[in-house]
C-alpha positions in Angstrom: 129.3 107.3 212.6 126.4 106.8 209.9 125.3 110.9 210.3 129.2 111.0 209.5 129.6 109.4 206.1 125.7 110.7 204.9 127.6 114.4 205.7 130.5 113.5 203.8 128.7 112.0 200.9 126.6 115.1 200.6 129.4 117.3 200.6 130.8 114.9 197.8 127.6 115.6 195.7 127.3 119.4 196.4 131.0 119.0 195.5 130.3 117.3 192.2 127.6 119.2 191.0 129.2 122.6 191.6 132.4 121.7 189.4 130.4 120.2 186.6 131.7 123.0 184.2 135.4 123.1 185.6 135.4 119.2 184.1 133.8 120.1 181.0 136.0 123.2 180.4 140.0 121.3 181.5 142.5 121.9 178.7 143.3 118.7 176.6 146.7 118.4 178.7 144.5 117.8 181.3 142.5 115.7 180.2 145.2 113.6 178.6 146.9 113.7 182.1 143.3 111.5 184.0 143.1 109.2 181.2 140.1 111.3 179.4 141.5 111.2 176.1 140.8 108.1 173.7 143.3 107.6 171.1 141.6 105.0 169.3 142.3 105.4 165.3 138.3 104.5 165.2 137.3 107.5 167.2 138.2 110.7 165.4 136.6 114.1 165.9 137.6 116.6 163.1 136.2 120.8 163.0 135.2 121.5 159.0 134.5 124.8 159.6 135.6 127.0 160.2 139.6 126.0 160.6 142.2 127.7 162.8 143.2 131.2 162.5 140.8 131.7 160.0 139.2 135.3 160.0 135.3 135.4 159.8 132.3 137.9 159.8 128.2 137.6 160.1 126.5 134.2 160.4 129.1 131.3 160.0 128.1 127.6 160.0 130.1 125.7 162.8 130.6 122.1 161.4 132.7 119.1 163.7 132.0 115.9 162.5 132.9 112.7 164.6 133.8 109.0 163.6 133.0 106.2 166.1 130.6 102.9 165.6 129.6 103.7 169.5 129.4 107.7 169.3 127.7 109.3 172.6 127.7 112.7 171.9 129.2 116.2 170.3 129.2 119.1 172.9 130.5 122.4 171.5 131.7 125.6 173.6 132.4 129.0 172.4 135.1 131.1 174.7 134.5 127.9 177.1 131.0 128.3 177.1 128.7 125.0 176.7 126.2 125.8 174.1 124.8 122.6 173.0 124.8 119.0 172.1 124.2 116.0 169.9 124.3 112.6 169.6 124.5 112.5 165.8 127.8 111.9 164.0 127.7 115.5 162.7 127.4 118.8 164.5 126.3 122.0 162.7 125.6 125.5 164.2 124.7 128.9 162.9 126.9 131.4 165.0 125.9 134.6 164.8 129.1 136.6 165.1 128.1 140.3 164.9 127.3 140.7 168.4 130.3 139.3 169.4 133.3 141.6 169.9 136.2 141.6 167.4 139.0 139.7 168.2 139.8 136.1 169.3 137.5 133.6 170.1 137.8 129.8 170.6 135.5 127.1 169.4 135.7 123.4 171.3 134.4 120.5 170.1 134.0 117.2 172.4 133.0 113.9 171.2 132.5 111.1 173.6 131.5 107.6 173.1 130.0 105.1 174.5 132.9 104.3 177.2 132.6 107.9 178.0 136.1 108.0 176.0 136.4 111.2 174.7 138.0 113.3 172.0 138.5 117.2 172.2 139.1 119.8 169.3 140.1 123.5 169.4 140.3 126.1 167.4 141.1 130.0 167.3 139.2 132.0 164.8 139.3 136.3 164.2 136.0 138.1 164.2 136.4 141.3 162.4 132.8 142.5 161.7 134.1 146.2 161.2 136.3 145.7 158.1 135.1 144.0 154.5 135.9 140.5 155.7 134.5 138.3 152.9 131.2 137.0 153.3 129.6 135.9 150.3 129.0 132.1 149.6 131.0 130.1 147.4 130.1 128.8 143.8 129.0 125.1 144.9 128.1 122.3 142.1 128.3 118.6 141.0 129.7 117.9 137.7 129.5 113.8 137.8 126.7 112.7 138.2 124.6 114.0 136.2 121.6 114.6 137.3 118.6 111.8 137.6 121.4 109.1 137.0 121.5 105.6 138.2 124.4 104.6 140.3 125.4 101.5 141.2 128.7 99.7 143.0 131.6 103.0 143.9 130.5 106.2 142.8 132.6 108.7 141.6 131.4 112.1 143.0 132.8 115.1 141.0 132.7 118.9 142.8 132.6 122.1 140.9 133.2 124.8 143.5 134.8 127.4 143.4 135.5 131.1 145.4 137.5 133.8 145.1 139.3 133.5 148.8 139.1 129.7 147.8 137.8 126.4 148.3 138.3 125.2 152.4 136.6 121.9 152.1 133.7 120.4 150.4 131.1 118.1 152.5 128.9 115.3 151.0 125.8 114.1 151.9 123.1 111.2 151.1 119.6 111.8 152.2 120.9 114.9 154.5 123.5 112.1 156.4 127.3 112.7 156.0 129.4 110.9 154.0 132.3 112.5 154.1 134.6 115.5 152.6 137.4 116.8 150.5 139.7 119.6 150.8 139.8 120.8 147.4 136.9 122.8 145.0 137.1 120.6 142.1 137.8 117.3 143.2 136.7 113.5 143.6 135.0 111.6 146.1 134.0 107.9 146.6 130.8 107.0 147.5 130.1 103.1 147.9 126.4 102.7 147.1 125.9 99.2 149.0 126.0 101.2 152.0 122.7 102.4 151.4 119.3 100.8 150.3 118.1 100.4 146.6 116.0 103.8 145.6 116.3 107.5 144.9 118.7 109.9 146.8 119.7 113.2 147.0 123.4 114.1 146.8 123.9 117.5 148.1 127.5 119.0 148.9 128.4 121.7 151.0 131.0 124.0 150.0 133.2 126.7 152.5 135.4 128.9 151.0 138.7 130.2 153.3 136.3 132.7 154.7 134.0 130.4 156.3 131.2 131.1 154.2 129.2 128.4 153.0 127.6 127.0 149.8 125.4 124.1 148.5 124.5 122.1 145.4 122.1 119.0 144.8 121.4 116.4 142.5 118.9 113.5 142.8 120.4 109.5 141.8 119.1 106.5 141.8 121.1 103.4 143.8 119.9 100.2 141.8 122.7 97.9 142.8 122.3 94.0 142.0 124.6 91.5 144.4 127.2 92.1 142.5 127.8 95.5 141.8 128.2 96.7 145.6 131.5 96.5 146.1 133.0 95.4 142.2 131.9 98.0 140.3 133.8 101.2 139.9 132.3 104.7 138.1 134.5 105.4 135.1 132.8 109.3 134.0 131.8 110.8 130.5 135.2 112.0 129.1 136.6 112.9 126.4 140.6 112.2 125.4 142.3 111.1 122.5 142.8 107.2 122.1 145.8 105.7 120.9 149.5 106.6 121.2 151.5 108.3 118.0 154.9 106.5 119.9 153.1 103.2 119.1 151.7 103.9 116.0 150.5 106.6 113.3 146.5 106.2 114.3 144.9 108.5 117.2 141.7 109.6 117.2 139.3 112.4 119.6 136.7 110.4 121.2 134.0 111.0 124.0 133.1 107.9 126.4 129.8 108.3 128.0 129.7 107.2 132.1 129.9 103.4 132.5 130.7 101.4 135.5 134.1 99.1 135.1 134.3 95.7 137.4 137.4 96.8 139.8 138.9 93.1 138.9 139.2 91.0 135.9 136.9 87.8 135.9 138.4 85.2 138.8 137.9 81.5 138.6 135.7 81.4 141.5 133.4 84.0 140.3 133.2 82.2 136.6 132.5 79.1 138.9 129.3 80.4 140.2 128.3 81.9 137.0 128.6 78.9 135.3 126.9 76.7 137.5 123.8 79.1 137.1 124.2 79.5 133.4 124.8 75.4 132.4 121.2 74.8 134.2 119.7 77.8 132.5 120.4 76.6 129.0 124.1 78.2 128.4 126.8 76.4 126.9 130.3 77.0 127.1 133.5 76.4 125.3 135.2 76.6 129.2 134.4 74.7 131.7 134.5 75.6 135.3 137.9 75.7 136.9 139.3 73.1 139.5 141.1 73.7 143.0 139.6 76.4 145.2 143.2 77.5 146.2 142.8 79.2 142.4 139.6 80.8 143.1 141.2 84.6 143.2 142.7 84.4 140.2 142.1 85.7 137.3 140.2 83.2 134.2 142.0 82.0 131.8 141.7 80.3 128.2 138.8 82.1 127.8 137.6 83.2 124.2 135.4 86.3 123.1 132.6 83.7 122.9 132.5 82.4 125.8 133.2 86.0 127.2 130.1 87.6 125.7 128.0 84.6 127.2 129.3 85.5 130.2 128.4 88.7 130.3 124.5 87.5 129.2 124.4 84.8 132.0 125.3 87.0 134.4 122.6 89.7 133.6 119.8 87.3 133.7 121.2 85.6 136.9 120.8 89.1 138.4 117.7 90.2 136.7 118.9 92.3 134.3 118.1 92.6 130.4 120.7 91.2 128.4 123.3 93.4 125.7 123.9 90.1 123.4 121.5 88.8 121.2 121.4 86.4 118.0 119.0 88.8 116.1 118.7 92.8 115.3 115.4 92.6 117.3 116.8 91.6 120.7 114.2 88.8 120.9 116.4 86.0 120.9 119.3 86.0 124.1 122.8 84.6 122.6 123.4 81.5 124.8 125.3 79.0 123.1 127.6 78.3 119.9 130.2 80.6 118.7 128.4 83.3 117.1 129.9 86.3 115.1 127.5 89.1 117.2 127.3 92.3 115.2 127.2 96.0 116.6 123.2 95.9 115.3 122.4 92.6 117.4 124.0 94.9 121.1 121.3 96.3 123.1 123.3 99.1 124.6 121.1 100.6 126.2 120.2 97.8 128.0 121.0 97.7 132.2 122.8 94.2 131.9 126.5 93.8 131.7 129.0 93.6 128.6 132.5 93.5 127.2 134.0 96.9 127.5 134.2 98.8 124.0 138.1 99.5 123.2 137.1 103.3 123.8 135.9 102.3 127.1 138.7 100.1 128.5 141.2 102.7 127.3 139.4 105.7 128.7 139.6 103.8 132.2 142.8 102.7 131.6 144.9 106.4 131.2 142.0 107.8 133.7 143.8 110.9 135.9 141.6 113.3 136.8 139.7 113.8 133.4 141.9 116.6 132.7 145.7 114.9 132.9 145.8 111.4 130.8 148.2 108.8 131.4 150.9 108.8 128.5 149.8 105.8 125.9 153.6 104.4 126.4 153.3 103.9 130.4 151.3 101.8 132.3 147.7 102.1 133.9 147.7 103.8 137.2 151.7 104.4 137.4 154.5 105.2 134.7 156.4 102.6 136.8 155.4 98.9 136.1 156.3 97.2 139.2 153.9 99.3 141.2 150.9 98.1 138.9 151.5 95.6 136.5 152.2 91.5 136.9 154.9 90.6 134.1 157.3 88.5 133.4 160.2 89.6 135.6 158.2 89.7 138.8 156.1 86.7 138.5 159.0 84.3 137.3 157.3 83.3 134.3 153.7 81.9 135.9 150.9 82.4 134.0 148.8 84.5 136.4 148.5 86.5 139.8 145.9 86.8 142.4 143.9 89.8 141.7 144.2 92.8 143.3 147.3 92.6 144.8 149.2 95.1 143.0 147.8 98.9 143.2 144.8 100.0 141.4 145.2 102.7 138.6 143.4 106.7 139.6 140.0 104.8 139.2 141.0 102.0 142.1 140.7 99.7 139.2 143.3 96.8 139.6 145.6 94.9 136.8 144.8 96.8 133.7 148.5 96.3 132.8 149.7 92.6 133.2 148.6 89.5 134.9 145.7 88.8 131.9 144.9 90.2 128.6 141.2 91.3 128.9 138.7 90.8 125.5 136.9 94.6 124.5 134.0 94.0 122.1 135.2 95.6 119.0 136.5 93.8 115.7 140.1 94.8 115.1 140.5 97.9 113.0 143.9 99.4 111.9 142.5 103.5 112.2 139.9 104.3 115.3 137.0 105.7 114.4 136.4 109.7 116.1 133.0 110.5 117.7 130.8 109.5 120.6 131.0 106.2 122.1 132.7 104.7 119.4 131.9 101.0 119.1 134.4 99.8 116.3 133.6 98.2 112.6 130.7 96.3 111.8 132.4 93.2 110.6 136.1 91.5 111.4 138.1 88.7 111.7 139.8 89.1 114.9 138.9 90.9 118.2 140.7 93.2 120.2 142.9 92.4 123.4 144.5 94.5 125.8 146.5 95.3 128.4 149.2 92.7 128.5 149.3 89.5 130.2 151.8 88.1 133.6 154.3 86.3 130.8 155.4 89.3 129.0 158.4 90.3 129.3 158.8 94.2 130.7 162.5 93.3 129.2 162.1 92.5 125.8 158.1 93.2 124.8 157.4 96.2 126.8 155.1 97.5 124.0 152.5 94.9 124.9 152.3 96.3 128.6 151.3 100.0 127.4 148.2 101.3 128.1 147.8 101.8 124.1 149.0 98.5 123.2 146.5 96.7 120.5 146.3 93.2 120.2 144.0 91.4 117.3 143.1 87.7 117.8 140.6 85.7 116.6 137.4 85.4 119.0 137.8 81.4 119.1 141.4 81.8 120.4 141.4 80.7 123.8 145.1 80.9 124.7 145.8 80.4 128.7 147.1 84.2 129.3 143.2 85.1 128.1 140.4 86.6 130.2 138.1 89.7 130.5 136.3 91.9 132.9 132.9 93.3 132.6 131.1 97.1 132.5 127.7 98.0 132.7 125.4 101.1 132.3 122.6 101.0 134.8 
């Protein structure tokens, strides 16, 4: 009886090892028939390039890239041939085509995990090595960032590629490691920076045209995020549009607004909370105190003036290291910390790493933000041309002052409540004409301040005006109404 089941077990292992490739080669049918197929919206496989029926000649890059937090492996076969394996995310392979014949072939991607789960892809591509199939690389660069640039919080990554069968799909990388991808030449992809360590990087993309050719570009950045940048500050890149609306009023002017980073929320309670807590034992002083009940903490600030805005700003640098923007003097020796002091443009560092008031420029720049070549219309709203979808106001709030943050959707630069729930302070003094150029920063002296964006008791009914994304407000900086606050930019 034991010589029995030691024959039968043998048999079982000859059995096993002699249909090896018969399991590695079943049809997904199959394999969705034994169970071998893991659906899991965590465990995706997807083929880059080249893509199905796509027709190809010479050396192609074969690209698969897999998403699971427990990933065992990429296999790929050619024709149902193994060729080889890894256990990085991301699976590239030169294929020689030429001496294959001309015709159909099959490329198969596997990815298991660590469950032995797996996830199968297939393709059919067309060698045709005898005809003047297209084989020359693609035009492949990054327009934002520029090069040598600090980055900080989520990065906007801007591709410039382009080909004359056209742009496939465009890979980014950090430090060689995928990111991610895009399936346009010229488009946008978000990069969040606290995912990676403090330090210089190289950003290179990968380009494939519809012909399966392949090329790259490079730049080199910087990550230098503080704790709070990671995952509240959002890239806002050098444009140039025309501010102001002729619908609301006579005065438009051509500016250019260099790269800045824009906090994705206004100021909330709880965040003022902490910042004040640091900046009353570090010799600030406040017209605002810190807010009550924690069940408020995710709202937005309010009666808030420019003052105590601008102080804000300067407590928060030094609490994270940074050098100041606001200062009591033209020689940036003295940091503005208390009182209610009439700054001017001389007494700004701006070039200074610490965080600030957005110019008006600036807030409206990130405000009708599209793509950088289409602008949101002055008379609609940031991120729609339908209010409800972005904007807190009157008629959906039922008259309270203010809304959690966030909760409506985020304009093209997933940068929430620009329109409604609080009017945000910019930095400049109110001027009837805007000023043309670079950067512009307003007039040297004033008597009120600018506000913008509307607040969660206007009514979209009757005072629609204030909701527009061109809308001007003038106040005076030691107004501290309730529907006041502010949120913050930086240049790093």
């Amino acid at each position: 009886m034991r010589k029995a089941l030691i024959f039968l077990l043998l048999i079982f292992i000859i059995f096993m090892i002699t249909n090896c490739e018969y399991f590695k080669q079943l049809t997904e049918q199959e394999l969705l028939e034994i169970g071998g197929i893991n659906d899991s919206p965590d465990f995706g496989l997807t083929i880059i390039n080249p893509t199905n029926n796509m027709t190809v000649a010479g050396t192609k890059t074969i690209l698969a890239v897999a998403t699971s937090e427990s990933l065992s492996k990429i296999e790929l076969y050619i024709d149902g041939i193994y060729i080889n394996e890894t256990i990085e995310n991301e699976y590239e392979y030169s294929w020689n085509t030429i001496p294959e014949a001309d015709g159909n072939h099959t490329i198969r991607f596997r990815a298991f995990d660590a469950l032995n789960n797996m996830q199968e892809k297939m393709i059919t591509v067309n060698i045709n090595n005898s005809a003047g199939v297209d084989i020359t690389a693609p035009s492949a660069g990054i327009s934002f960032p520029a090069n040598s640039s600090n980055i900080i919080g989520n990065t906007l990554l801007i591709s410039n590629c382009t080909d004359a069968s056209g742009i496939n799909k465009v890979c980014f990388y950090v430090n060689s490691a995928y990111a991610g991808y895009i399936s346009t030449g010229t488009g946008r992809y978000w990069l969040n920076t606290g995912n990676y360590t403090n330090g210089s990087k190289t950003i290179m993309i990968r380009a494939f045209d519809n012909a399966g050719n392949m090329g790259t570009a490079s730049i080199t950045a910087t990550v230098s995020n503080v704790n709070n940048d990671k995952n509240y500050m959002q890239s806002v890149p050098n444009e140039t549009f025309t501010i102001g609306w002729s619908g609301l009023s006579n005065n438009t002017a051509s500016v250019t607004v260099s790269a800045f980073y824009m906090g994705k929320y206004e100021i909330t309670q709880g965040f003022w909370n902490t910042v004040y807590t640091w900046a009353t034992s570090h010799s600030y002083l406040f017209n605002r105190g810190s807010f009550g009940s924690s069940n408020y903490y995710n709202y937005p600030v309010w009666q808030i003036n420019w003052y105590d805005a601008v102080k804000f700003c300067n407590a928060l640098s030094e609490m994270n290291g940074l050098t100041p923007c606001y200062y009591t003097d033209t020689g940036f020796t003295a940091v503005y910390r208390s009182g209610n002091v009439d700054i001017s443009n001389t007494m700004v560092n701006w070039n200074a790493n610490g965080y600030r008031l957005p110019a008006e420029a600036e807030w409206e720049c990130a405000a009708r933000y599209i793509d950088g070549t289409t602008w949101r219309a002055g008379d609609k709203y940031s991120g729609s041309d339908i209010a409800d979808e972005v904007a807190w106001y009157e008629e959906n709030t039922g008259g309270t002052v203010q809304q959690t943050v966030g909760l409506k959707n985020p304009n093209q630069l997933n940068i929430y409540d620009m329109t409604g729930n609080q009017w945000e302070w910019c930095w400049d003094w109110y001027t009837a004409n805007y000023t043309a150029g670079t950067d512009p920063i307003g007039p040297t002296t004033g008597t009120e301040r600018t506000i913008r964006g509307g607040c969660a008791i206007v009514s979209l009914l009757f005072y629609s005006d204030y909701l527009k994304v061109s809308h001007r407000k003038l106040v005076v900086p030691s107004d501290d109404d309730g529907t006041y606050g502010f949120r913050i930019v930086r240049k790093p």
